[in-house]
ROZA-725863 format. One record per atom (N, C-alpha, C): residue number from 0; atom name; x, y, z. Coordinates in steps of 0.1 Angstrom, whole numbers, plus 5000, padded with zeros to 4 digits. Example, Ala and Ser with C-alpha at 12.3 -4.5 7.8 and 13.67 -1.06 7.14 Angstrom:
<recs>
REC;seq;atom;x;y;z
REC;0;N;5132;4943;5078
REC;0;CA;5123;4955;5078
REC;0;C;5132;4967;5078
REC;1;N;5128;4978;5071
REC;1;CA;5137;4989;5071
REC;1;C;5129;5000;5079
</recs>
This chain:
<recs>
REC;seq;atom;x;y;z
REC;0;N;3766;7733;3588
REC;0;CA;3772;7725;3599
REC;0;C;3781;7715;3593
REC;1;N;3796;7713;3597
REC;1;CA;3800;7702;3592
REC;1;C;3798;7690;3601
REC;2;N;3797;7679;3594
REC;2;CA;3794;7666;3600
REC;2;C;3805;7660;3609
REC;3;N;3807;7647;3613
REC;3;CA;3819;7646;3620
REC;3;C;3827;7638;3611
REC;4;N;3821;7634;3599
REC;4;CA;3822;7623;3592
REC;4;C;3836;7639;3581
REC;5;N;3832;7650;3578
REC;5;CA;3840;7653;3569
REC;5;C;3847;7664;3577
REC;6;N;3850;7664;3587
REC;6;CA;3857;7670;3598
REC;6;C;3870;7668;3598
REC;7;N;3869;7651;3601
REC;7;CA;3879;7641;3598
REC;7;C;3889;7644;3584
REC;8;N;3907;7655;3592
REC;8;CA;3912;7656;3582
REC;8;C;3921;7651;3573
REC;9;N;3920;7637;3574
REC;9;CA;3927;7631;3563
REC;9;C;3923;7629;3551
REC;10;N;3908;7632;3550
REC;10;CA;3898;7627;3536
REC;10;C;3910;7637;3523
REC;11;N;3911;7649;3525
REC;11;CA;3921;7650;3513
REC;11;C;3932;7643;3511
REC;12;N;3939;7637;3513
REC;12;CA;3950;7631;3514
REC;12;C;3948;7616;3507
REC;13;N;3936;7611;3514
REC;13;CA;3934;7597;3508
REC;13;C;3924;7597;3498
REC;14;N;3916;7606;3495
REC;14;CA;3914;7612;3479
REC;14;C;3922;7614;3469
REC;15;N;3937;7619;3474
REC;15;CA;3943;7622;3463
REC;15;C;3952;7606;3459
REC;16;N;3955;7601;3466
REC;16;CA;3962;7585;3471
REC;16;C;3951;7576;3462
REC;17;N;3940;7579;3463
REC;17;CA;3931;7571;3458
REC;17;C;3929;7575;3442
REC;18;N;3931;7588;3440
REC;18;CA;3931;7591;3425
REC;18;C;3941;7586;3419
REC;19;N;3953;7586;3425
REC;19;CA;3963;7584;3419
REC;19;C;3965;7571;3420
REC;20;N;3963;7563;3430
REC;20;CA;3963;7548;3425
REC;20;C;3954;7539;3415
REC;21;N;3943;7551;3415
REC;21;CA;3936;7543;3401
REC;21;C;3942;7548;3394
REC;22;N;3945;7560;3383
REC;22;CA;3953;7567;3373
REC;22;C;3967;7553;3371
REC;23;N;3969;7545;3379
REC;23;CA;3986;7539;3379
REC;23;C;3977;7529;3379
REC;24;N;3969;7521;3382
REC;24;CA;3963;7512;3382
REC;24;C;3961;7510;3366
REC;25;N;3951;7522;3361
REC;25;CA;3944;7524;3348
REC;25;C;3956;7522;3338
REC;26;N;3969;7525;3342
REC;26;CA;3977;7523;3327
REC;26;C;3989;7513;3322
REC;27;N;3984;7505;3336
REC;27;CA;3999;7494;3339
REC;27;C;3991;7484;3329
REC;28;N;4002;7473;3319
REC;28;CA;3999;7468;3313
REC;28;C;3986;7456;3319
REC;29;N;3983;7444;3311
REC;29;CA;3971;7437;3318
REC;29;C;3977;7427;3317
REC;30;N;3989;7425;3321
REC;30;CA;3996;7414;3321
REC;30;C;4000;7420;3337
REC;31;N;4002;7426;3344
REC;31;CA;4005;7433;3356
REC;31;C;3999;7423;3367
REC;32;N;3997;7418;3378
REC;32;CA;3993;7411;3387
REC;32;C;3982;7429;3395
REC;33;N;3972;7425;3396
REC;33;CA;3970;7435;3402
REC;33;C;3957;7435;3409
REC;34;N;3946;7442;3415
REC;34;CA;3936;7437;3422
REC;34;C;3926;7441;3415
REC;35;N;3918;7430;3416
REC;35;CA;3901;7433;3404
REC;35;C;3892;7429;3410
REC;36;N;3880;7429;3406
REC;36;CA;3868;7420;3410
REC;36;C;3863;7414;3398
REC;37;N;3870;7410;3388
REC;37;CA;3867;7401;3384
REC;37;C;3863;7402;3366
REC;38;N;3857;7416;3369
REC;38;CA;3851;7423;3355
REC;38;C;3856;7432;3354
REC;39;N;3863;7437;3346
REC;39;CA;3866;7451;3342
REC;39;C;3857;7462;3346
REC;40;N;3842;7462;3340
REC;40;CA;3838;7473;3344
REC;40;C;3828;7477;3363
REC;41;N;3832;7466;3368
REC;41;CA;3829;7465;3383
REC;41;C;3842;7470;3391
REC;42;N;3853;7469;3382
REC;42;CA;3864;7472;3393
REC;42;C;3863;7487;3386
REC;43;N;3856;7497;3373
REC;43;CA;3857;7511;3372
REC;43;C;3840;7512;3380
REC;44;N;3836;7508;3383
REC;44;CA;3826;7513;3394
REC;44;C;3827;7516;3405
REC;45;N;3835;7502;3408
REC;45;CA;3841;7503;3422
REC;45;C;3852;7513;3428
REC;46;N;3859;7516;3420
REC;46;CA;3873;7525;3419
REC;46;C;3869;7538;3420
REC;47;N;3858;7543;3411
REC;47;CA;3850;7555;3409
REC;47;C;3842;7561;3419
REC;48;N;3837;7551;3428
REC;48;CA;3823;7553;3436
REC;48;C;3830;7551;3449
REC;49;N;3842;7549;3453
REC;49;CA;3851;7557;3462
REC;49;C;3854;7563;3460
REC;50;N;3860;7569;3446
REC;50;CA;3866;7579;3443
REC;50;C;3859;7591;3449
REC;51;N;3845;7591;3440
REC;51;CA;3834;7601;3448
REC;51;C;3830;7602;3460
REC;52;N;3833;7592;3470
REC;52;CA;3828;7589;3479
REC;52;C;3838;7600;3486
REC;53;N;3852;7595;3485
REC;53;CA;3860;7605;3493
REC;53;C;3862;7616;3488
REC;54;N;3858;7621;3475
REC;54;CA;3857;7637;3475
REC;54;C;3846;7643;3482
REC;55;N;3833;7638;3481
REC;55;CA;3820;7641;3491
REC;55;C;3825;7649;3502
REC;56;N;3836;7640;3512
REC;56;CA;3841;7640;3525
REC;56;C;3855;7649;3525
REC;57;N;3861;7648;3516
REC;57;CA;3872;7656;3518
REC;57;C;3872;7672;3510
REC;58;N;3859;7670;3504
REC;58;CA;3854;7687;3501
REC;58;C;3839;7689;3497
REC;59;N;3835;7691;3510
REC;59;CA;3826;7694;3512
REC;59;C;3819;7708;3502
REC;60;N;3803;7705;3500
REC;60;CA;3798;7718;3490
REC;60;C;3793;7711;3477
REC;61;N;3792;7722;3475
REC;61;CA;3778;7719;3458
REC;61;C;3786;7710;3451
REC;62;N;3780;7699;3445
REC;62;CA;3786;7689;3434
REC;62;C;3793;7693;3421
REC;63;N;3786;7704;3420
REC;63;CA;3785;7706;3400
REC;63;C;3800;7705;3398
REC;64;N;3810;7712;3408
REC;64;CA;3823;7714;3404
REC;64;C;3829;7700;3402
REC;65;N;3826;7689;3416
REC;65;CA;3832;7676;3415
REC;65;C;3829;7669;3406
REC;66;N;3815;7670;3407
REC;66;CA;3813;7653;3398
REC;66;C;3817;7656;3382
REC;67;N;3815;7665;3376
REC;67;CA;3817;7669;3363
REC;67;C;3836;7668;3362
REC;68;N;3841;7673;3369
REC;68;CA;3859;7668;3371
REC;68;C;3861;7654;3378
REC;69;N;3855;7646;3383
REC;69;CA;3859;7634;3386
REC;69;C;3854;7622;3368
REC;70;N;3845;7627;3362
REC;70;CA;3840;7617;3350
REC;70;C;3852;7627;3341
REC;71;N;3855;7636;3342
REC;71;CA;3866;7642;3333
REC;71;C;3879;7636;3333
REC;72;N;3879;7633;3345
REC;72;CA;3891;7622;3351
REC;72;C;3894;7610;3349
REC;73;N;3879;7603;3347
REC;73;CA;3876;7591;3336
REC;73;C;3883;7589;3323
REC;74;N;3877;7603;3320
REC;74;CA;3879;7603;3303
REC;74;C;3891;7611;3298
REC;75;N;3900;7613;3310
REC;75;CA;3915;7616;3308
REC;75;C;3919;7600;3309
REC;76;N;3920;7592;3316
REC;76;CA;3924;7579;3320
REC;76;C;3923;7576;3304
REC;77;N;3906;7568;3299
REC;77;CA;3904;7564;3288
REC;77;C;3914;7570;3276
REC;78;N;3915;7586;3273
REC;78;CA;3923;7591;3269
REC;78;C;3939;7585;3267
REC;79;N;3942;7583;3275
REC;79;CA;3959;7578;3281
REC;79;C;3958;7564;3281
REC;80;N;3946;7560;3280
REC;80;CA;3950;7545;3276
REC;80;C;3950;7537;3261
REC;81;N;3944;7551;3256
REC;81;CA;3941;7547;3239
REC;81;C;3956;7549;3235
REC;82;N;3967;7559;3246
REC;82;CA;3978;7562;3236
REC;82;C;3990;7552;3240
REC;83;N;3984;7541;3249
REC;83;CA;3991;7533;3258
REC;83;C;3993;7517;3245
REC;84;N;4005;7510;3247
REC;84;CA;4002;7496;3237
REC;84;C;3993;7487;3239
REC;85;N;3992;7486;3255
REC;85;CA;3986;7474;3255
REC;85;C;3969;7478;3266
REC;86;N;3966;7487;3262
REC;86;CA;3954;7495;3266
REC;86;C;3948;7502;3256
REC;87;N;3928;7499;3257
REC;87;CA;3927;7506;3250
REC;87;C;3915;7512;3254
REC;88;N;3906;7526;3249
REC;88;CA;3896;7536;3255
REC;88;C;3884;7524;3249
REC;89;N;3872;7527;3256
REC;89;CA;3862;7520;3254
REC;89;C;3847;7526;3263
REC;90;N;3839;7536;3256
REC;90;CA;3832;7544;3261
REC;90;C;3823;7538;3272
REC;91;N;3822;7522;3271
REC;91;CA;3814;7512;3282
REC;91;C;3824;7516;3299
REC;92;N;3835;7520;3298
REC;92;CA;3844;7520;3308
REC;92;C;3840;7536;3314
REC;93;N;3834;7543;3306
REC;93;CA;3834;7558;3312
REC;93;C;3819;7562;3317
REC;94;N;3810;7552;3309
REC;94;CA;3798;7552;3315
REC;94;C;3796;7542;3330
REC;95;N;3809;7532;3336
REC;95;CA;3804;7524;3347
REC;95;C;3814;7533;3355
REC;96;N;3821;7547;3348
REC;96;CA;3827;7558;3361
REC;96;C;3816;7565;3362
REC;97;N;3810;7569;3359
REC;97;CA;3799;7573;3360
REC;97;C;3789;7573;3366
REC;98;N;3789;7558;3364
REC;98;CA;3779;7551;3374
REC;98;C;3784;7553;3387
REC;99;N;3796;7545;3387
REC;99;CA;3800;7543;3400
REC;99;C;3799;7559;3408
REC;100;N;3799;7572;3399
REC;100;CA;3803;7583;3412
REC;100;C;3789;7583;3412
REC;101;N;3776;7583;3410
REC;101;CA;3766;7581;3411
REC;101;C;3765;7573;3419
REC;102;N;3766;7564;3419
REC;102;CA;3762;7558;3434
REC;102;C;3773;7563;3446
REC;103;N;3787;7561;3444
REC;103;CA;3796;7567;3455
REC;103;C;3793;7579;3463
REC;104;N;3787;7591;3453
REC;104;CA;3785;7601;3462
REC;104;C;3771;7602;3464
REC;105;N;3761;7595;3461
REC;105;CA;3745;7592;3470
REC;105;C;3749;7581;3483
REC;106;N;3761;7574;3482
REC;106;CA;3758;7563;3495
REC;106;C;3770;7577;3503
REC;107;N;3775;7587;3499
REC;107;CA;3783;7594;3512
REC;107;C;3774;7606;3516
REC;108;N;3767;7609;3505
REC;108;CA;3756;7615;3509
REC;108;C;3743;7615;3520
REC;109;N;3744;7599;3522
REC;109;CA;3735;7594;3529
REC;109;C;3742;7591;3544
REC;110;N;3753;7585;3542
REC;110;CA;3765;7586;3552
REC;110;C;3762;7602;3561
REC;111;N;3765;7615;3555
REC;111;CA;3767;7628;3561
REC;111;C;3754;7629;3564
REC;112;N;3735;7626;3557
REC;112;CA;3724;7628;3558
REC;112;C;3726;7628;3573
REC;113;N;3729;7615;3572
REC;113;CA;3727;7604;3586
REC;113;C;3732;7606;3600
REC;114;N;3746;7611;3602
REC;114;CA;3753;7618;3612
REC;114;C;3744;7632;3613
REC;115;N;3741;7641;3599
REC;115;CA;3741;7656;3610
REC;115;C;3725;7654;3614
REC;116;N;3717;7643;3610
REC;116;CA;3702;7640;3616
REC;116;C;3704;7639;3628
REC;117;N;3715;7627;3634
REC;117;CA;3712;7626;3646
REC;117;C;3726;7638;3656
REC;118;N;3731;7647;3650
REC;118;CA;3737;7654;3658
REC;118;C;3731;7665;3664
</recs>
């Protein structure tokens, strides 16, 4: 059954909008004015655990294929920022994407739990 929550068809679209503004977020110098929370690795938790959040919703089905390509996606970023001047890879940054889809896709999971209980 799909929920009403991933019915809703914009979730690909602002998945992809959302990938790609972290990807352009991830490689702009850190001299850039740009939006944080404050700590580096709270804004790759934060970034991540939407990230997952809206693939949960915009493609529905077994994990194994997302989450393993969304932390790959991480460690493409890290990748591209080692070859960047004023960025650099740092494996503490790929473990709090990590985190973050860990938590992102258990709070959308609970989100979908929760609609198709009471539908």
């Amino acid at each position: 059954m799909i929920s009403r929550l991933t019915a809703f068809g914009g979730w690909k679209p602002l998945f992809w909008a959302t990938a790609l503004g972290i990807l352009v977020l991830s490689l702009l110098p850190p001299a850039t004015p740009m939006p944080t929370t404050g700590w580096d690795k709270t804004n790759h938790l934060l970034g991540f655990a939407t990230l997952a959040a809206l693939a949960r919703f915009a493609y529905p089905g077994p994990a194994w294929p997302r989450l393993p390509g969304l932390l790959a996606f991480g460690a493409l970023i890290e990748v591209l920022q080692s070859l960047t001047p004023n960025r650099s890879a740092e494996w503490t940054d790929l473990i709090a994407d990590g985190l973050g889809i860990a938590i992102g896709w258990g709070l959308a999971w609970f989100a979908t739990a929760g609609i198709q209980r009471r539908a």
